[in-house]
TILONU-917466 format. One record per residue: x, z, y of N, C-alpha, C in turn. Coordinates in pm, whole numbers, plus 32768, in hexadecimal, padded with zeros to 4 digits. Atoms other than C-alpha are relative to their C-alpha. Example, Ala and Ser with C-alpha at 12.3 -4.5 7.8 and 13.67 -1.06 7.14 Angstrom:
# residues 2
805980007F8984CE830C7E3E805A80008078
7FAE7FFA7F89855782CA7F967FB38049806D
# end
This chain:
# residues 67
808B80217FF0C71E90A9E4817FF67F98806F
7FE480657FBFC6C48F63E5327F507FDD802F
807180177FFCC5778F08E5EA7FFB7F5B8068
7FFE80A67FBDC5468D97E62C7F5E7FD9806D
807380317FA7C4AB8D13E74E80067F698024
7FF680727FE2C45A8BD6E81580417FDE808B
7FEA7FF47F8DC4C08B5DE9417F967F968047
809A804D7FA8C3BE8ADDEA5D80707FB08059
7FE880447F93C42089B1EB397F797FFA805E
805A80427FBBC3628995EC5580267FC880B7
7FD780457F78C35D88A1ED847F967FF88034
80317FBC7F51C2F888C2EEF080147F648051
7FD880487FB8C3098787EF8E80817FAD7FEA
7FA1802D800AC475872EEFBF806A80847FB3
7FD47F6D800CC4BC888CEF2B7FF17FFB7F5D
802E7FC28083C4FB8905EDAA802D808A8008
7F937F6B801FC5348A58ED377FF0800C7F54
7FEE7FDF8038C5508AC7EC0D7FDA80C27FC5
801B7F978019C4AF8C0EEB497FFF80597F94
7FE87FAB8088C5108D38EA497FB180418000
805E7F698022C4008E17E9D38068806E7FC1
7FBA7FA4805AC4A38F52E9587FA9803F7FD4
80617F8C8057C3F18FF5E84D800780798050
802D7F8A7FCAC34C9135E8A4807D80707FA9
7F9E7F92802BC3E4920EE79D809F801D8013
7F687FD67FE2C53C91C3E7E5801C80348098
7FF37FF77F72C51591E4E9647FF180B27FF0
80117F7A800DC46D9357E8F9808180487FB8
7F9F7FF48032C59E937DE7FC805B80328066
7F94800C7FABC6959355E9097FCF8043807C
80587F9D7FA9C5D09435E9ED801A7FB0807D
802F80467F64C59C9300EB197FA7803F8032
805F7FEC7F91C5029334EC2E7FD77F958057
803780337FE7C4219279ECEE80407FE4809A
7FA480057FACC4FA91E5EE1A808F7FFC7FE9
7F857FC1802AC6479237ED7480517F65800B
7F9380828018C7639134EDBB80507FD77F86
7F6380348070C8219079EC80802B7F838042
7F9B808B7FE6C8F78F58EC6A80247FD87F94
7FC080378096C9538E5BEB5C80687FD3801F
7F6D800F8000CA868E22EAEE7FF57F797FB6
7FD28082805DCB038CCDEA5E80687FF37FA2
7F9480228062CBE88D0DE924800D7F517FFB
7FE68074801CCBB68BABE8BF7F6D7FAF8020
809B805C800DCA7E8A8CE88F7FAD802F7FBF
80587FBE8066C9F88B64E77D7FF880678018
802E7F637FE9CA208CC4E7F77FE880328088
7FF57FB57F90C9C68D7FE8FE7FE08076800B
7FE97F55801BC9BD8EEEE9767FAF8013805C
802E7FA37F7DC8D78FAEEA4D803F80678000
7FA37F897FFBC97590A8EAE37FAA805B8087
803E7F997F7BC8DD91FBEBFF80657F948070
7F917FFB7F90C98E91BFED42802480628013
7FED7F7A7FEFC97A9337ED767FDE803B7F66
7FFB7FCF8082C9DC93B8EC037FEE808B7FDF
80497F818037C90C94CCEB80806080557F8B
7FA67FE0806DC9C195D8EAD17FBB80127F62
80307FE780BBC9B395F3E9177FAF805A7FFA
803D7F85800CC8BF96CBE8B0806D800B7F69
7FE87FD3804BC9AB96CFE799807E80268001
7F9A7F9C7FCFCAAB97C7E76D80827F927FD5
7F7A80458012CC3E9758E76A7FEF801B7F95
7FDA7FDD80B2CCA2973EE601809F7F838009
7FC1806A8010CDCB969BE55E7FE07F9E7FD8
801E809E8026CDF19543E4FF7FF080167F74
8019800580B4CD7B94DEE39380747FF47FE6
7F70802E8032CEBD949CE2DF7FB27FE17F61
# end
């Protein structure tokens, strides 16, 4: 499942930044919190990863691997 967004430039003077909205439902999905530290990762030019800094445990139980 894939939810496309935009990205916001905006400049400050001598200043840009750059901005991700994250959809609501996935933020609720992923049970964020309001303050909560991530970090993106840079696979390549096309992918990237958010990731916790402080990784919340599964709510889902161990199982084996599919085979």
């Amino acid at each position: 499942m894939g939810h496309q967004i935009k990205i916001q430039r905006v400049e400050r003077g001598t200043t840009k930044s750059y901005y991700v909205n994250f959809p609501a439902a996935l933020a609720e999905a992923a049970q964020i919190e309001k303050g909560e530290a991530l970090e993106w990762l840079v696979e390549d030019r096309n992918a990237f990863l958010l990731r916790r800094v402080k990784p919340k445990k599964s709510i889902l139980k161990d199982r084996a691997p599919l085979t």
